[in-house]
N, CA, C and O atoms as a Tinker XYZ file with bonds, in Angstrom:
   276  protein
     1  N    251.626000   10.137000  144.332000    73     2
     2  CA   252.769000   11.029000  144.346000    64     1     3
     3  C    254.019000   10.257000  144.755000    63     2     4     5
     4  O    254.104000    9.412000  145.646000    81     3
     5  N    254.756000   10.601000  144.127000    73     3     6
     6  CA   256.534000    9.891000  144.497000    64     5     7
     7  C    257.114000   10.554000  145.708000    63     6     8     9
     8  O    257.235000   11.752000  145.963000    81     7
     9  N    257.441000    9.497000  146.390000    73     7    10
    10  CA   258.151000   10.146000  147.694000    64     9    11
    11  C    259.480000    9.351000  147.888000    63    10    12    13
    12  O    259.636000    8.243000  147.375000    81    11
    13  N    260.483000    9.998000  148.691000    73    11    14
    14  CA   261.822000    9.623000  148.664000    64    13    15
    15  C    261.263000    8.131000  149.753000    63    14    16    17
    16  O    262.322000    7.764000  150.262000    81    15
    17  N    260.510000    7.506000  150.102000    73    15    18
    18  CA   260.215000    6.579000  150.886000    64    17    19
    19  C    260.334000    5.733000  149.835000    63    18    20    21
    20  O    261.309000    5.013000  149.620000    81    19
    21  N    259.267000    5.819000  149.122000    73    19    22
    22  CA   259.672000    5.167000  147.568000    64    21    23
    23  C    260.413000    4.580000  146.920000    63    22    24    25
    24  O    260.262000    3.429000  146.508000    81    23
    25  N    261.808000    5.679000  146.643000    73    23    26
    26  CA   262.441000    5.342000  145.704000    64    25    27
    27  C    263.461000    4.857000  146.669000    63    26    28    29
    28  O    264.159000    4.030000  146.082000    81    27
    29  N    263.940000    5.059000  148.201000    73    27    30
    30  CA   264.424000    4.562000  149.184000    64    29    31
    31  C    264.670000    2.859000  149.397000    63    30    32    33
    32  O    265.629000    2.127000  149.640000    81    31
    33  N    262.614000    2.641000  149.054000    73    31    34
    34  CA   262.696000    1.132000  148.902000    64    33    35
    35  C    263.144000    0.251000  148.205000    63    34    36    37
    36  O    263.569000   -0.873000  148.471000    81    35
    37  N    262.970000    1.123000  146.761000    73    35    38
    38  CA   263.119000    1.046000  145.762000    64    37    39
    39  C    264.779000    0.079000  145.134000    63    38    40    41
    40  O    265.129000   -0.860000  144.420000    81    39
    41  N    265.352000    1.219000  146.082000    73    39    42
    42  CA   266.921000    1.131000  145.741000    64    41    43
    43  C    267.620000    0.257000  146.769000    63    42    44    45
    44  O    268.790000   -0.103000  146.645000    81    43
    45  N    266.993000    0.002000  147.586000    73    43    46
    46  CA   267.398000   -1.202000  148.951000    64    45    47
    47  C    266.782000   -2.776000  148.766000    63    46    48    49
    48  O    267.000000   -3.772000  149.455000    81    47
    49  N    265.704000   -2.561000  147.253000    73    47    50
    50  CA   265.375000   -3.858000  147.147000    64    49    51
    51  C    266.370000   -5.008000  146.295000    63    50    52    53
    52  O    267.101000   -4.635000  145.378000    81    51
    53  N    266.321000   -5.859000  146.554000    73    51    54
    54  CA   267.116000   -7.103000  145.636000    64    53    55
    55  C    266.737000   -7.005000  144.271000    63    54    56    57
    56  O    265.588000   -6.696000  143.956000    81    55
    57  N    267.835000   -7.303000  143.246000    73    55    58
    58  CA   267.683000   -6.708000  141.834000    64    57    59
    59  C    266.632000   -7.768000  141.325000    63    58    60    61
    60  O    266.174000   -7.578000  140.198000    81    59
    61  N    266.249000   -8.751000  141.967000    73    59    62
    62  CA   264.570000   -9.384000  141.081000    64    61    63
    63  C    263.876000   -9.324000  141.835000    63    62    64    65
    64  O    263.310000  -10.328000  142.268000    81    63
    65  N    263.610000   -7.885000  142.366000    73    63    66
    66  CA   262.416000   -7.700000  143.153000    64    65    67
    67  C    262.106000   -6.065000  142.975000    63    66    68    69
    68  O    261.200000   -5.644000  143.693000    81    67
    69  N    262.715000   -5.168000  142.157000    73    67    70
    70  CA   262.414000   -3.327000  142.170000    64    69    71
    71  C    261.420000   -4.084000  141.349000    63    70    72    73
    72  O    261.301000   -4.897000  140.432000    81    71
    73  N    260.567000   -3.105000  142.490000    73    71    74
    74  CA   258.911000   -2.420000  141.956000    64    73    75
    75  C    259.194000   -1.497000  140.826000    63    74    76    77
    76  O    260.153000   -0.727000  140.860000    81    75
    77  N    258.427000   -1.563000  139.895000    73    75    78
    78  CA   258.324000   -0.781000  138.531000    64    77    79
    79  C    257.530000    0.420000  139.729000    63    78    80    81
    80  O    256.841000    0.116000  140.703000    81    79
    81  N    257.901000    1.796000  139.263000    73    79    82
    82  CA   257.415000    2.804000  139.354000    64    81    83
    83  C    255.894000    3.338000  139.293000    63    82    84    85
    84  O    255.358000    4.251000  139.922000    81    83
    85  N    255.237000    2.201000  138.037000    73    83    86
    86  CA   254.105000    3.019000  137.589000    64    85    87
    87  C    252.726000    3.046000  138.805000    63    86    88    89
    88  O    252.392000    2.379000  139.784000    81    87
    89  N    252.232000    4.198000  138.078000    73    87    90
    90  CA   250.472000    4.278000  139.381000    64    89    91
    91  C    249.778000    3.891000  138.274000    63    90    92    93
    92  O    248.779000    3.337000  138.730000    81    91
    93  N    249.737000    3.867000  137.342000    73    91    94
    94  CA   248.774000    3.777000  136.866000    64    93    95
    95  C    247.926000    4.965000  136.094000    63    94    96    97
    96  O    246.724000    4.876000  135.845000    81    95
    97  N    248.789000    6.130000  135.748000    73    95    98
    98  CA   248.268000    7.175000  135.665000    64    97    99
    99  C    249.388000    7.055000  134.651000    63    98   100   101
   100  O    250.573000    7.075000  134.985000    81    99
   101  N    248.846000    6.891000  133.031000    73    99   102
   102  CA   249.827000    6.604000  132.240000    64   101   103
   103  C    249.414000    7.646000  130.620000    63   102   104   105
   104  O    248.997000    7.322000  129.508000    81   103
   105  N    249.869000    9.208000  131.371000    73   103   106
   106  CA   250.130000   10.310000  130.749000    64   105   107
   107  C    251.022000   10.999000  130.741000    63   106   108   109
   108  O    251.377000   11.598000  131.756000    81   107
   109  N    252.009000   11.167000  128.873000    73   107   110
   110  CA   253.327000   11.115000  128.749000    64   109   111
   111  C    252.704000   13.240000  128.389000    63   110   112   113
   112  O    251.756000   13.690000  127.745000    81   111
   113  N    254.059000   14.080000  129.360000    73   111   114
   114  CA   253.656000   15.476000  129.317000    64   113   115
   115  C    254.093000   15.608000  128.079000    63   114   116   117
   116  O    255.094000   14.942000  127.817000    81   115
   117  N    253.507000   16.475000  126.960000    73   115   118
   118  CA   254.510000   16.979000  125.891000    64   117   119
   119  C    256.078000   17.752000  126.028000    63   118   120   121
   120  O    257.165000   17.764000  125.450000    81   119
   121  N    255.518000   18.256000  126.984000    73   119   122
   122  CA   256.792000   19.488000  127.456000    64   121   123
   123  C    258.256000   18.679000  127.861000    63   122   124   125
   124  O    259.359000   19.032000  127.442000    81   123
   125  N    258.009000   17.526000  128.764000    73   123   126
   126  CA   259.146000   17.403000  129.560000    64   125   127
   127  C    259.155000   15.914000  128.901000    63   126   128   129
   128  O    260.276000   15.437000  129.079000    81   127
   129  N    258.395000   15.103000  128.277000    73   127   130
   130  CA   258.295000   13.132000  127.583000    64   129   131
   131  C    258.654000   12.390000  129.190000    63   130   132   133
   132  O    259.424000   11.480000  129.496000    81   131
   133  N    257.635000   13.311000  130.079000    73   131   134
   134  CA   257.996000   12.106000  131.295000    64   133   135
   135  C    256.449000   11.557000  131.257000    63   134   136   137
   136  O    255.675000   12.269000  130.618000    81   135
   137  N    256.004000   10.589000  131.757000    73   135   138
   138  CA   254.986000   10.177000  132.294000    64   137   139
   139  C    254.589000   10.991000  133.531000    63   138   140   141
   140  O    255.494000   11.258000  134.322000    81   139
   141  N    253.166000   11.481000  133.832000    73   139   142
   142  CA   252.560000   12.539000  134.547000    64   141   143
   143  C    252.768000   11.456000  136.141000    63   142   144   145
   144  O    253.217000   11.728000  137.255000    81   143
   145  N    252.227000   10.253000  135.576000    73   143   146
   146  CA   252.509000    9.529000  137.138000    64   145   147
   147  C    252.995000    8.417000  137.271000    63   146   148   149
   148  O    252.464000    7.570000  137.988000    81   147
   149  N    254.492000    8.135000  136.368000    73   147   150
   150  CA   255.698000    7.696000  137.364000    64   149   151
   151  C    256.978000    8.605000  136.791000    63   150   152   153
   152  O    258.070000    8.353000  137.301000    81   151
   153  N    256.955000    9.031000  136.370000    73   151   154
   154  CA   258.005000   10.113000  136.010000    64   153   155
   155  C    259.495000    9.694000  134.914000    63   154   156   157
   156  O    260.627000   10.176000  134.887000    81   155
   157  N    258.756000    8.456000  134.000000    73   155   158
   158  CA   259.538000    7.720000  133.414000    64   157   159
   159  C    259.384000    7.956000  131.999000    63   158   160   161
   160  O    258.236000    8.097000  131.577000    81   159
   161  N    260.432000    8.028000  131.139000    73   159   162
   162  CA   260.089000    8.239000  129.513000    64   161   163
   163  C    259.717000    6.733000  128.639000    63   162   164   165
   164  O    260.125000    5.585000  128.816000    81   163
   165  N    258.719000    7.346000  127.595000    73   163   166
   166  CA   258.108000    6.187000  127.252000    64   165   167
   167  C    259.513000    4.658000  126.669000    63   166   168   169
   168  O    259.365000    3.478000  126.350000    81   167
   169  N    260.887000    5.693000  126.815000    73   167   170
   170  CA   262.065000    4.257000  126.464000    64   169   171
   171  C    262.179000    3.313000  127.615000    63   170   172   173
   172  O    262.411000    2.107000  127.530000    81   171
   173  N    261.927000    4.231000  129.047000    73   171   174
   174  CA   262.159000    3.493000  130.069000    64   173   175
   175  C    261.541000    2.622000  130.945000    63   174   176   177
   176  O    261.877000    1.826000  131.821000    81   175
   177  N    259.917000    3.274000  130.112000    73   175   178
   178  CA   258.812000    2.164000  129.997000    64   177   179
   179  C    258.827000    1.061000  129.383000    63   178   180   181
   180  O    258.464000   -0.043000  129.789000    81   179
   181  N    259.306000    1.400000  128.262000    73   179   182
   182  CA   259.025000   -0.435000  127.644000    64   181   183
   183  C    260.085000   -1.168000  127.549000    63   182   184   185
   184  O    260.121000   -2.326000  127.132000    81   183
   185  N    261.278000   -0.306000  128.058000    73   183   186
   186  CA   262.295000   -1.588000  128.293000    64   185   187
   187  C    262.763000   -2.258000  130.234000    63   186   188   189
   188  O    263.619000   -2.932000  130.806000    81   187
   189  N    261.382000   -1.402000  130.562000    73   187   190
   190  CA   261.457000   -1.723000  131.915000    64   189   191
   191  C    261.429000   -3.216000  132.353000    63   190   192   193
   192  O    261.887000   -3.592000  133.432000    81   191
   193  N    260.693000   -4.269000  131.175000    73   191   194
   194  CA   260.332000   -5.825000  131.726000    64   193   195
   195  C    262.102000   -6.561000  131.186000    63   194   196   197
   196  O    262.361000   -7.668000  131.658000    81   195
   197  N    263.053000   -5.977000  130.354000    73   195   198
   198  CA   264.364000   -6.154000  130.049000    64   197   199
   199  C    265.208000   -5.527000  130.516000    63   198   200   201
   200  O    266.207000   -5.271000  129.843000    81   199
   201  N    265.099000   -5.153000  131.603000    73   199   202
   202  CA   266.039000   -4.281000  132.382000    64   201   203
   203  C    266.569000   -5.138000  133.256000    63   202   204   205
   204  O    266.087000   -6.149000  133.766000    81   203
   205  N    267.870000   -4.501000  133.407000    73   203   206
   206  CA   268.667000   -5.315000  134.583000    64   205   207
   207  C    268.145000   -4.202000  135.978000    63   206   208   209
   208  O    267.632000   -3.082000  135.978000    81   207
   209  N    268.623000   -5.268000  137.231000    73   207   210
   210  CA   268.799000   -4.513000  138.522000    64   209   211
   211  C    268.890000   -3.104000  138.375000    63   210   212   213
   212  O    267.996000   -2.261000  138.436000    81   211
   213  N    270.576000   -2.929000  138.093000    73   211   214
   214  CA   270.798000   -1.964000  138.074000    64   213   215
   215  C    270.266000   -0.744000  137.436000    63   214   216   217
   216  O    270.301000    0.348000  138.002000    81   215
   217  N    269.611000   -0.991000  135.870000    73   215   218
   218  CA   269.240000   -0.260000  135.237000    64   217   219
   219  C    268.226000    0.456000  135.547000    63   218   220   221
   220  O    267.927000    1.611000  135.244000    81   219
   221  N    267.317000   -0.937000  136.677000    73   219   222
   222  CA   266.024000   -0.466000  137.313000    64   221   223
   223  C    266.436000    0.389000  138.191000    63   222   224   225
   224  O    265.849000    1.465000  138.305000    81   223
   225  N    267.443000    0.093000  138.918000    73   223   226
   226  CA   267.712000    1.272000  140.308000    64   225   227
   227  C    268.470000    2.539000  140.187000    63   226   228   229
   228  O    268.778000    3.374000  141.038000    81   227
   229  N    268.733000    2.458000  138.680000    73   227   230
   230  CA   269.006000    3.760000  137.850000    64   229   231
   231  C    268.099000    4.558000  137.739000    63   230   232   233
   232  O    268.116000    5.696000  138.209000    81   231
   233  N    267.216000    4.069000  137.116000    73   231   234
   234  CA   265.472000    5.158000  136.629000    64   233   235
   235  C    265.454000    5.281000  138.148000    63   234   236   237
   236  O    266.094000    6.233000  138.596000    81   235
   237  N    264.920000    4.595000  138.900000    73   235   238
   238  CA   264.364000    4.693000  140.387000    64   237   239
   239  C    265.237000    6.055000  140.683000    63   238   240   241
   240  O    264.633000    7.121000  140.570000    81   239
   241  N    266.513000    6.075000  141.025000    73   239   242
   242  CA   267.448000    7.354000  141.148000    64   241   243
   243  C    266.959000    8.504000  140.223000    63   242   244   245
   244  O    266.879000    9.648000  140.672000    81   243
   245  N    266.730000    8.303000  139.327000    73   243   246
   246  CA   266.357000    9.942000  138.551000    64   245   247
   247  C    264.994000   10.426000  138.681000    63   246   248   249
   248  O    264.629000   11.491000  138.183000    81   247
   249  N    263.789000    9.190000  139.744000    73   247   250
   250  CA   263.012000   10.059000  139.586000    64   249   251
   251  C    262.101000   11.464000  140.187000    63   250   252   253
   252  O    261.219000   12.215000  139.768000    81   251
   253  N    262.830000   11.301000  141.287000    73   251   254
   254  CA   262.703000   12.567000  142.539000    64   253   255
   255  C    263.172000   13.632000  141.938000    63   254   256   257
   256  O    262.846000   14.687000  142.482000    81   255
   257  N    264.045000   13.748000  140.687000    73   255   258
   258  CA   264.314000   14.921000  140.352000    64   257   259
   259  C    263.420000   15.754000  139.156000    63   258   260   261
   260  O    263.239000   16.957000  138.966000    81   259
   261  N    262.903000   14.408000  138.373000    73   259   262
   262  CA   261.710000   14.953000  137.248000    64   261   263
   263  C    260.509000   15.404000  137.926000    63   262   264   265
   264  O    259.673000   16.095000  137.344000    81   263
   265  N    260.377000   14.985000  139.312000    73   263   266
   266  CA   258.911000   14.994000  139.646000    64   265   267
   267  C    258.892000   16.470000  140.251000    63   266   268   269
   268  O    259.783000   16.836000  141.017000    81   267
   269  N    257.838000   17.303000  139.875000    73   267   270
   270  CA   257.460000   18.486000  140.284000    64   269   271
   271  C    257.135000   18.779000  142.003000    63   270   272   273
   272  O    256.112000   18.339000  142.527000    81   271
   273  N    257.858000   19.341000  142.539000    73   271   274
   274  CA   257.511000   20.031000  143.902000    64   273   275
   275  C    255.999000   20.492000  144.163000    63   274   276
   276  O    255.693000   21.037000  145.224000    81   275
């Protein structure tokens, strides 16, 4: 489960060092095209290894809000 500890670290880490999001639980919902467990769309998956810093600590920022309560 995603917790603001997480994405906290996430966004305080040095831009060649954000942890990619994923658990490992790599099921995209029909309803919403997020991934069930990191809460990322399959664009932001595969351009995650060409991503800049920032871009990474962009997704990191949006994903406390896709993730279900």
């Amino acid at each position: 489960m995603l917790t603001q500890e997480m994405v906290d670290a996430a966004l305080q880490a040095p831009d060649h060092a954000i942890p990619s999001p994923c658990v490992n639980v790599c099921q995209i919902d029909s309803d919403s095209g997020y991934c069930q467990g990191c809460w990322r769309t399959l664009d932001e998956i595969g351009q995650w290894g060409d991503a800049s810093g920032a871009e990474r600590k962009a997704v990191w920022q949006q994903l406390l809000s896709r993730c279900p309560v």
